[in-house]
C-alpha positions as CSV (number, residue, x, y, z in Angstrom):
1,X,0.0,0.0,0.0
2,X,1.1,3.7,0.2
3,X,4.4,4.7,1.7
4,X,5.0,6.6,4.4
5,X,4.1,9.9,4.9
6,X,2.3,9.3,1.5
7,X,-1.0,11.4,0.5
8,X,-3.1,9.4,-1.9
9,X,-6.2,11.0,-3.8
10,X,-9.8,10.1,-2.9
11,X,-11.2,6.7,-4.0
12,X,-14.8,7.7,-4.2
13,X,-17.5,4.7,-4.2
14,X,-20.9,6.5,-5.6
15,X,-23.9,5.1,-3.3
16,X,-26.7,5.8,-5.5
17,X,-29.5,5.8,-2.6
18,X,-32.5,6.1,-5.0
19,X,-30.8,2.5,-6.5
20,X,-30.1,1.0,-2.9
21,X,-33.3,2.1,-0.7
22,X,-33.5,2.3,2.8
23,X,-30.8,3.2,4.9
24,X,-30.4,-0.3,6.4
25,X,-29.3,-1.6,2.8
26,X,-26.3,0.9,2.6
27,X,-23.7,-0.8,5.4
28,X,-23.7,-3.9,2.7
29,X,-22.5,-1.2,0.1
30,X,-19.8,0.2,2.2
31,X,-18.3,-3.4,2.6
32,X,-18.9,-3.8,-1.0
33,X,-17.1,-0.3,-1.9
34,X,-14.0,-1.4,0.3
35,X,-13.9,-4.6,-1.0
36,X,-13.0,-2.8,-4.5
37,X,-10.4,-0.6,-2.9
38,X,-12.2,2.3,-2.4
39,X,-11.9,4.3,0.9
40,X,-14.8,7.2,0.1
41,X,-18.4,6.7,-0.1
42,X,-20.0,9.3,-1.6
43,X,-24.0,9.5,-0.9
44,X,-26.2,11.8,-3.1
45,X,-28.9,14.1,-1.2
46,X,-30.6,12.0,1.6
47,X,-32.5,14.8,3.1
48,X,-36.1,15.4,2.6
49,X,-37.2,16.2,-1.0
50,X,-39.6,18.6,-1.7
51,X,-42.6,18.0,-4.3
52,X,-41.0,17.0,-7.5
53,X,-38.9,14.2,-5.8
54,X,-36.0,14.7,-6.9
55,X,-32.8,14.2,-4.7
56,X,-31.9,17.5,-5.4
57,X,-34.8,19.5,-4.8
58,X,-34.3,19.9,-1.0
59,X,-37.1,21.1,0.9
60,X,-36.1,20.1,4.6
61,X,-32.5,19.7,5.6
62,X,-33.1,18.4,9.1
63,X,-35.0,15.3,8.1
64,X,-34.2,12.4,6.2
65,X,-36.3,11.6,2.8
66,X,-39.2,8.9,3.8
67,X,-37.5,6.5,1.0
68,X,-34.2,6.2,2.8
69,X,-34.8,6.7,6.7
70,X,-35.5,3.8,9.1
71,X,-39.5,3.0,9.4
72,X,-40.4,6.1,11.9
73,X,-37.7,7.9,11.8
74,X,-37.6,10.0,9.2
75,X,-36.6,13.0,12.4
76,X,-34.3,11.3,14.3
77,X,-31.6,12.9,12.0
78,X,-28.6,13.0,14.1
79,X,-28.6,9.3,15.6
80,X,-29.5,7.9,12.4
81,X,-26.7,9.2,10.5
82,X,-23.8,9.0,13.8
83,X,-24.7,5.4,12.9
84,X,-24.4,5.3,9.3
85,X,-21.1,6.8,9.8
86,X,-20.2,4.3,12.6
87,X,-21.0,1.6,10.1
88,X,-19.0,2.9,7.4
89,X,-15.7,3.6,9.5
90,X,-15.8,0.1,10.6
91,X,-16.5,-1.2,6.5
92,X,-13.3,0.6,5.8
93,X,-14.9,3.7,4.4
94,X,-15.2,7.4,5.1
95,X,-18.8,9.5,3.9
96,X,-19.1,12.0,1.9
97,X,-22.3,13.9,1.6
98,X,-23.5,16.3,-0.8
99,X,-23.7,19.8,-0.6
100,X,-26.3,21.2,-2.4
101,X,-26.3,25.2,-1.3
102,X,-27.6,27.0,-4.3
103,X,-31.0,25.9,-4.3
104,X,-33.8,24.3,-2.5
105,X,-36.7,22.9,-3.7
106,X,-40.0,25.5,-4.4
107,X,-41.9,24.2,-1.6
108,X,-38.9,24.7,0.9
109,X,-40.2,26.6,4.0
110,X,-37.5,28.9,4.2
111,X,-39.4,30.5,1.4
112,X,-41.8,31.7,3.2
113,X,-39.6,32.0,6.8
114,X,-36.9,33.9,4.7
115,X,-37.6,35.6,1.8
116,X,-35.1,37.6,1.2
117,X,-32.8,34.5,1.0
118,X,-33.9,34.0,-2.4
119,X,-33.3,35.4,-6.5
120,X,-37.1,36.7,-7.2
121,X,-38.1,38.3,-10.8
122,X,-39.7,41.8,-11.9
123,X,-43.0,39.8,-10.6
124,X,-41.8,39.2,-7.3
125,X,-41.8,35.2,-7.8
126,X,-38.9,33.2,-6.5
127,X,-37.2,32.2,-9.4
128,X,-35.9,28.7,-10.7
129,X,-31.7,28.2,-11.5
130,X,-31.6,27.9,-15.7
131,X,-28.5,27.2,-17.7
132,X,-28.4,28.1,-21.3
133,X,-26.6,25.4,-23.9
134,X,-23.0,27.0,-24.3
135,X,-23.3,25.6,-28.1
136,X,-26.9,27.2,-28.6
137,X,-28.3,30.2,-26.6
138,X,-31.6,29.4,-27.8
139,X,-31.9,26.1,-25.7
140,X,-32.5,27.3,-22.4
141,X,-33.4,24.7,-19.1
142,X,-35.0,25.9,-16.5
143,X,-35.2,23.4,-13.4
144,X,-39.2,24.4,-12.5
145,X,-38.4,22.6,-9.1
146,X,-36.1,24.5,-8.0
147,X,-36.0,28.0,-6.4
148,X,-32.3,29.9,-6.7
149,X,-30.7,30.8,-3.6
150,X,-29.1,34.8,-3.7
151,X,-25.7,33.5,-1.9
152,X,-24.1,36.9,-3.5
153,X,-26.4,39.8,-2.5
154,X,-29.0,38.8,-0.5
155,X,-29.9,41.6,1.6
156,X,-29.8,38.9,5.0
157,X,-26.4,37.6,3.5
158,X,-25.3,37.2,7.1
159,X,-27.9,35.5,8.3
160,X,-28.1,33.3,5.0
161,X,-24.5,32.4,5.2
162,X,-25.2,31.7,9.0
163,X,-27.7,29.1,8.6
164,X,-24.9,27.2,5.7
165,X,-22.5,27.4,8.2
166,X,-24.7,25.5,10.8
167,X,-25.6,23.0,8.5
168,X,-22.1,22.2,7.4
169,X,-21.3,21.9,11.2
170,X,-24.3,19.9,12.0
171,X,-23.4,17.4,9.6
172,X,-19.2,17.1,10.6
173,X,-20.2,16.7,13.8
174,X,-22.5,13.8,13.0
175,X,-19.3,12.3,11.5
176,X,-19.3,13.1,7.4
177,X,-15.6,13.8,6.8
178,X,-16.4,14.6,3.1
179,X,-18.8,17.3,1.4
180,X,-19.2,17.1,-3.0
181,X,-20.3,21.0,-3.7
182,X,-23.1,20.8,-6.2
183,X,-22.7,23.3,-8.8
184,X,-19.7,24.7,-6.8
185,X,-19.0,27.9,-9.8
186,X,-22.7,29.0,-8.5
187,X,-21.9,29.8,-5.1
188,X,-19.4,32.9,-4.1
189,X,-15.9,31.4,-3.0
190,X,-15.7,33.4,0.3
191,X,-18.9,31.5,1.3
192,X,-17.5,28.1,0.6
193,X,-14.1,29.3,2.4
194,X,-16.4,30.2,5.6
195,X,-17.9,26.5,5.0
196,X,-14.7,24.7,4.6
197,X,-12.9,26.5,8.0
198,X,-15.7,25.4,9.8
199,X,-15.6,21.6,9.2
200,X,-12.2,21.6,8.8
201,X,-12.2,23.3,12.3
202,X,-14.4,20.0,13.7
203,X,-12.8,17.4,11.4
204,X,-9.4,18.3,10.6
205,X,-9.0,15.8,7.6
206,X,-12.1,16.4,6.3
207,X,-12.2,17.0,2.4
208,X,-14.2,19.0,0.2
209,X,-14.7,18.3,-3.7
210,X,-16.2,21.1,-6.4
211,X,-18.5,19.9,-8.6
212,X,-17.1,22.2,-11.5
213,X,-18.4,20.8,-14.9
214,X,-19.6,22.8,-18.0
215,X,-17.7,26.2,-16.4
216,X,-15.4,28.3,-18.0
217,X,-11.9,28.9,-16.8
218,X,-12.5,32.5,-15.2
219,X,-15.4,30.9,-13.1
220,X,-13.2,28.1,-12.2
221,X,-10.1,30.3,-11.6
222,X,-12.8,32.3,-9.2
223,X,-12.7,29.1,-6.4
224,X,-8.5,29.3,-6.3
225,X,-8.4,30.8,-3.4
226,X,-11.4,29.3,-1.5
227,X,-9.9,26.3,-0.1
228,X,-11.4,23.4,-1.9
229,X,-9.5,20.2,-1.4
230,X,-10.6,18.7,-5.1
231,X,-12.2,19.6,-8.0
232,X,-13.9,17.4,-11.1
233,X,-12.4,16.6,-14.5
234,X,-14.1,16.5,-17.4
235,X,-12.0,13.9,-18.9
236,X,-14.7,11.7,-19.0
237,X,-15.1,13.3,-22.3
238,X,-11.9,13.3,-24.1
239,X,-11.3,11.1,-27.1
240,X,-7.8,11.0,-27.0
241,X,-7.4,12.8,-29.8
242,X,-8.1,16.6,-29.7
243,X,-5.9,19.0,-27.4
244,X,-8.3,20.7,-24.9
245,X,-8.4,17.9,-22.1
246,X,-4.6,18.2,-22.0
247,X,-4.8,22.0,-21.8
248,X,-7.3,22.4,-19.3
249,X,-5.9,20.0,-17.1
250,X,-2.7,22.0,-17.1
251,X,-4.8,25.0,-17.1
252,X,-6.6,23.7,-13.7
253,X,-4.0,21.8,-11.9
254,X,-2.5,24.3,-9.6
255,X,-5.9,25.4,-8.5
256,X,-6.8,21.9,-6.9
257,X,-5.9,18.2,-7.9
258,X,-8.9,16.7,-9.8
259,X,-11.0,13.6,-9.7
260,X,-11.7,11.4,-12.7
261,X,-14.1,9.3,-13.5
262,X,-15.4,6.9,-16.3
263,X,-19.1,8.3,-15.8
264,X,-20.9,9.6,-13.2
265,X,-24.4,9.9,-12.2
266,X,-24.7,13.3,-14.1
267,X,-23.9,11.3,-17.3
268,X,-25.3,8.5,-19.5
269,X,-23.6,5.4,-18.9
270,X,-20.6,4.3,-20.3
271,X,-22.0,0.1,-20.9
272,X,-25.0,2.3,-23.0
273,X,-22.7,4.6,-25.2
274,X,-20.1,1.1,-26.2
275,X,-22.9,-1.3,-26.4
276,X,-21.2,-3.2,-23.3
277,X,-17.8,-3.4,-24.5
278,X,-15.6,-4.3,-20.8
279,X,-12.3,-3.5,-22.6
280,X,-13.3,-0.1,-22.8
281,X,-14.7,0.4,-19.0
282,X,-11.5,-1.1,-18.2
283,X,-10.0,1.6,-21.0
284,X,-11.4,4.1,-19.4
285,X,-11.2,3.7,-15.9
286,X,-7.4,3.1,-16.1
287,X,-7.0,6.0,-17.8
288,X,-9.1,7.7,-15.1
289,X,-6.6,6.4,-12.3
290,X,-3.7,7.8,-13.8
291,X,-5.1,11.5,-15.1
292,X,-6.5,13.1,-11.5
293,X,-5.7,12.5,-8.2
294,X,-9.2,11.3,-7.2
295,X,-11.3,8.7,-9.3
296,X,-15.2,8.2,-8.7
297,X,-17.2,5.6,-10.3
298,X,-21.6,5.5,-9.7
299,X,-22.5,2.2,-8.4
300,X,-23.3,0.2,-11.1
301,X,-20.3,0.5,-13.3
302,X,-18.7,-2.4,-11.7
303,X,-21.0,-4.5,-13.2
304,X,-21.7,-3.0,-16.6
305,X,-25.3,-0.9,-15.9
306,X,-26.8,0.8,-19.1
307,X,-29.5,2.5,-17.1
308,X,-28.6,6.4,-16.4
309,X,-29.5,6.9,-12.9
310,X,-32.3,9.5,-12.5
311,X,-32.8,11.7,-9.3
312,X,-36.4,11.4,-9.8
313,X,-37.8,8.3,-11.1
314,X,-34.4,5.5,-10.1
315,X,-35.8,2.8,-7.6
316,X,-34.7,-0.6,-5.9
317,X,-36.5,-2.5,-9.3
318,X,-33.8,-0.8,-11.5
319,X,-31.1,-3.1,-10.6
320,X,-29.6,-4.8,-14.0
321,X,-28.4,-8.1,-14.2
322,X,-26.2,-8.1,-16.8
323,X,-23.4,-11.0,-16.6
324,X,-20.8,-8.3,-16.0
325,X,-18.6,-8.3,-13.4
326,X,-15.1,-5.6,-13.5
327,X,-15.0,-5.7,-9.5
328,X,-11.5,-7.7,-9.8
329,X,-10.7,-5.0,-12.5
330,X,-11.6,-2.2,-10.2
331,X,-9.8,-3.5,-7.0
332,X,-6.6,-4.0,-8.8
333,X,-6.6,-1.0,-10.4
334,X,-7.3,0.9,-7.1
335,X,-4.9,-1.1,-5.5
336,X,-2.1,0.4,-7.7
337,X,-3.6,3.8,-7.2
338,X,-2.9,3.4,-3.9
339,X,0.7,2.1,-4.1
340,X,2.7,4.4,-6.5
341,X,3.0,8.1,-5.8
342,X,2.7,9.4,-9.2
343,X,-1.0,8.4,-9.7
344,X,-1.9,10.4,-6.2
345,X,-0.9,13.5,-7.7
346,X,-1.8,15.9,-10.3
347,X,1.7,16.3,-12.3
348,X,1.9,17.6,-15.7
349,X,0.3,15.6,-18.3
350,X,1.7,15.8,-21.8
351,X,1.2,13.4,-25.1
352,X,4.6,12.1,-26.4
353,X,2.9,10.8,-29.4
354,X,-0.4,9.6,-30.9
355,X,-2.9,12.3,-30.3
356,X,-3.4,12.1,-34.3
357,X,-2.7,7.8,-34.4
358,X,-4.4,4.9,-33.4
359,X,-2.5,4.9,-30.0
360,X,-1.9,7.2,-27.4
361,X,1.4,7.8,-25.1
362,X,1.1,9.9,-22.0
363,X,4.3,10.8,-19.9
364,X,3.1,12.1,-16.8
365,X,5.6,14.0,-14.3
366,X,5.5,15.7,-10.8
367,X,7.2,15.7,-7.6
368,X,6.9,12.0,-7.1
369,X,9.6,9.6,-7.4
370,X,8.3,7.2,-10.3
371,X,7.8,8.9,-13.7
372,X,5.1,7.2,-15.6
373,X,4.1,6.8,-18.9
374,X,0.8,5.5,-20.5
375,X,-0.2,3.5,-23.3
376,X,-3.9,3.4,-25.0
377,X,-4.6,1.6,-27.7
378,X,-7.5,3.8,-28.7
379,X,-8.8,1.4,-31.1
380,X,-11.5,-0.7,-29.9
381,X,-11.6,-3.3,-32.0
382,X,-8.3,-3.9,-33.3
383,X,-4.8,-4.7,-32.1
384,X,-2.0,-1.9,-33.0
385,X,1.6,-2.5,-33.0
386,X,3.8,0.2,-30.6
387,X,7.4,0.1,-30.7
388,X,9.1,2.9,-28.7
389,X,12.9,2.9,-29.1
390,X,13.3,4.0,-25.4
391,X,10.8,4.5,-22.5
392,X,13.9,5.7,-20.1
393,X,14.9,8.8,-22.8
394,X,10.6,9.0,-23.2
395,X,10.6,9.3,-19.5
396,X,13.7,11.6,-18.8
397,X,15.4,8.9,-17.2
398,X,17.6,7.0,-19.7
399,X,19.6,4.8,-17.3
400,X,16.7,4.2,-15.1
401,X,15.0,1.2,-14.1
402,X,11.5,0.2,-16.5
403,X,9.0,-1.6,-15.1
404,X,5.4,-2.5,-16.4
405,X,3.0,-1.5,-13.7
406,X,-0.1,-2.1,-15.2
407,X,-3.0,-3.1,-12.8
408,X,-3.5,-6.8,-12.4
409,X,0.1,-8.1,-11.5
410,X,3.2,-6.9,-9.5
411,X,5.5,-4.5,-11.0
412,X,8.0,-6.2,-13.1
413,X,11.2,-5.1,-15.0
414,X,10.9,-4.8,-18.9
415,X,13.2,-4.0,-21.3
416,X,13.8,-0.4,-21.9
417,X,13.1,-0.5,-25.6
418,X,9.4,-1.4,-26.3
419,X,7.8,-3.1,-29.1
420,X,4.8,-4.8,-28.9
421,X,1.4,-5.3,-30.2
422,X,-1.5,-3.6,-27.8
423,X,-4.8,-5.8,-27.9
424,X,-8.3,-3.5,-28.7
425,X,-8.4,-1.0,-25.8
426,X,-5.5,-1.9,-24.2
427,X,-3.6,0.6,-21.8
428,X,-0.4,0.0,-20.1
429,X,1.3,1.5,-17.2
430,X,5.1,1.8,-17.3
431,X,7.4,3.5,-14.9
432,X,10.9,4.6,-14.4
433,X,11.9,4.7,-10.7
């Protein structure tokens, strides 16, 4: 496992609750989660949902959503979730909860008990968060549901801010070490600063992880100095080809280290989009491990799920069987995450060759000891030959020791020189120490 004195990125297990049900269910899930390697389990809204539904339509903070709680206790918050957190300590796993401060649902009551809490139009109404499609302005979304919190210039800022603050504490002290910021670019820095002091004050090693996907740079540049411990990647989405994943991860890497992940519960599922091809979940999750610090996968992945989760209309009957089962995958690769250095940090990310080619080769290098360089066969369904004359002089590190540390067997020494023919969707791991 990790060295000493060693800081490895998140391993975040995605409990979708709408998928498990009742609270009771979950403990099984945190063994599961460990089982794979994972040491975070990330839990989407559990709190009481307001009339849509959906998770993320809070309407009441201090009670727990009928479909999750324990029969009856829907208001005994605090014990409830002390022994969730009990529970998942002794699986192995540490909680992370979301944070969903830039909303609430219509039919919240602060609505009414605060008004001035809230963005209202030239009528008066409370109005509903909208994003408009960066590729046409003409597509708007408005989220009905939803009523926008005025974070920014709320006339009772202080007061507004207040009641955040107590909620963060509230849930540290029940024992959530992590928070994942919904919407994070929505909400002013200096608040979640305020936030992140606070629980960091109660739970020293606690994390917090920015939700940051579909900003612009300036927006994300605009959290730098608020304190967040992690922010997303959207390399979920890169084809290996074009040059903006590469130039926005050097672009965002000194603000926070990132976390990577193969899909999410935002996005349709990978099993859907390669009509169940395992080579490439492996593909991509691999590649995942080595680009961010962090890695996050939605339940369901390990075993090849095609149905997107939805916040509204997901239940217990959704479960898939599909005859797929990348657990061993998963657990390898998360055990080499948590072994080598260079895969816990961001580093500089750079393509030696193949961005415009059938295979890729990433040299990745930071302050760790092992330089490491990766190689995808971005063909799915054909082998490619690589030869690369020297992966020391690739590396910077002609005379050093090569060895292949690609998940699913112990480092071993190679030749320097490689030449070999990568099977559909293969990726390889080599290092110089």
């Amino acid at each position: 496992m990790a060295g000493p004195g060693m800081k490895t990125g998140p391993r975040i297990y995605n409990l979708f609750p709408r998928l498990v049900g009742t609270m009771d269910r979950w403990p099984a899930w945190f063994r599961h989660a460990a089982a794979m390697g994972f040491d975070w389990v990330y839990v989407n809204p559990f709190h009481y949902a307001g009339f849509s539904g959906s998770l993320y339509a809070v309407k009441e903070y201090y009670r727990l959503n009928p479909l999750f709680a324990p029969a009856g206790r829907e208001y005994d918050v605090e014990p409830v979730l002390r022994d969730l957190v009990a529970q998942a300590r002794s699986a192995g796993v540490r909680l992370m909860m979301d944070l969903v401060i830039n909303h609430t649902s219509k039919d919240c009551p602060l609505v009414a008990e605060h008004p001035s809490w809230y963005v209202r139009g030239a009528d008066g109404r409370v109005r509903s968060p909208q994003a408009i499609d960066p590729a046409d302005a003409r597509r708007v979304t408005v989220w009905g549901d939803l009523a926008e919190i005025d974070n920014r210039t709320s006339p009772d800022r202080a007061g507004l801010w207040a009641y955040w603050e107590k909620l963060v504490e509230f849930h540290a002290r029940v024992g959530f070490e992590g928070f994942r910021c919904d919407a994070a670019y929505q909400v002013p820095a200096d608040l979640w600063a305020r936030l992140i002091r606070r629980a960091k004050s109660i739970r020293p090693e606690s994390i917090f992880v920015a939700e940051t996907l579909g900003c612009r740079l300036e927006e994300i540049e605009s959290l730098r100095h608020a304190g967040f411990d992690f922010i997303y990647s959207s390399s979920r989405w890169w084809n290996f080809s074009d040059t903006w994943c590469l130039e926005q991860h050097e672009a965002f890497r000194t603000i926070a280290p990132s976390v990577s992940f193969p899909e999410s519960h935002d996005t349709e599922r990978l099993a859907s989009e390669t009509s169940g091809k395992t080579e490439v979940a492996r593909q991509r999750y691999l590649f995942a491990c080595t680009f961010s610090s962090g890695i996050l996968i939605p339940m369901g992945f390990e075993y090849g799920f095609r149905k997107r989760p939805d916040v509204v209309r997901t239940t217990p009957g959704d479960w898939e069987e599909t005859g797929v089962d990348l657990r061993d995958t998963i657990a390898a690769a998360n055990r080499r995450k948590a072994e080598l250095a260079i895969l816990n940090e961001e580093g500089r990310i750079e393509a030696v060759f193949g961005l415009d080619g059938p295979v890729l080769a990433l040299r990745k290098t930071g302050e760790a000891p092992e330089r490491l360089l990766v190689v995808i066969n971005k063909d799915w369904w054909n082998p490619q030959p690589v030869r690369i004359e020297s992966i020391g002089h690739v590396l910077g590190r002609p005379s050093a020791r090569i060895e292949d540390a690609t998940p699913g067997a112990p480092p071993s020494p190679v030749p320097d020189r490689l030449e070999r023919v990568f099977a559909p969707a293969e990726v390889r791991f080599y290092i110089a120490r």
